[in-house]
N, C-alpha and C positions, 0 to 999 in steps of 0.2 A: 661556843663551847670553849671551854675555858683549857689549859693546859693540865689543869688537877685533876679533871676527870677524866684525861683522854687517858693517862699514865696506869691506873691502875687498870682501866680495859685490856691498855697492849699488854702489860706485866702477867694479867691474868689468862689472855689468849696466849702467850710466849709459855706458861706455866703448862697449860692445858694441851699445847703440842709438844713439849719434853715430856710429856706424862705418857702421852699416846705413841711416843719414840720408844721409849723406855719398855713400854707392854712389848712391844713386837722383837725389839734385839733377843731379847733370853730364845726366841721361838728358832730365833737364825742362827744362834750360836749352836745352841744344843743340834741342829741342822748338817752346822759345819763339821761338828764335832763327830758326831756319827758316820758322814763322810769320808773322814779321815780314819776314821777308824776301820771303815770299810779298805781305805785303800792300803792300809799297814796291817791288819791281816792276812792278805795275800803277799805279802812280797816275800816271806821267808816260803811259802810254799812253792813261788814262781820260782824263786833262787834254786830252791832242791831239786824243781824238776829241770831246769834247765841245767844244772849239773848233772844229772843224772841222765841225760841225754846226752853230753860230753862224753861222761865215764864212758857209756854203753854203746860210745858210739854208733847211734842209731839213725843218724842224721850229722852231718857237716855242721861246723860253728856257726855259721851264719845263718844256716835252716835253724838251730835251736835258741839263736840270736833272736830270731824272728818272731815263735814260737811266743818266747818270753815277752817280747813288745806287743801281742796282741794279744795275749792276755790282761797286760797291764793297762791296755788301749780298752781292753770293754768291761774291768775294772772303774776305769778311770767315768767312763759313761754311765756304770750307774751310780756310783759319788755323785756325779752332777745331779741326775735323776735326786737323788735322795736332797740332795741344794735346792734345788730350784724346783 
């Protein structure tokens, strides 16, 4: 086998796996993106409640501390979900 004919095999299988790359990134981006969007919709609502637990004091800083980290904790769980 000669060197001329190996070259355009590899260049064409090298072609044919950036192609098959290419398909699947937009599927993971739009993926990511949804994600994120997921988890930047709650944060103005988490903010409000946990201020509004401050105000009204209804609970200690650290219980509405809390509060706010585990929302953002099972938030944050179905981002992934929607990732992966």
């Amino acid at each position: 086998m000669s060197l001329n004919s190996f070259r355009p095999r590899t260049l064409g299988s090298f072609i044919l796996a950036a192609c098959a790359l290419m398909a699947t990134l937009p599927a993971e981006a739009a993926d990511r993106q949804d994600s994120r969007d997921l988890r930047q919709e709650v944060r103005p609502e988490v903010r409000d409640a946990k201020q509004d637990c401050r105000e009204n004091d209804q609970k200690d800083n650290y219980e509405c501390r809390q509060d706010k980290r585990e929302v953002k904790q099972d938030v944050r769980e179905k981002a992934r979900d929607i990732k992966h």
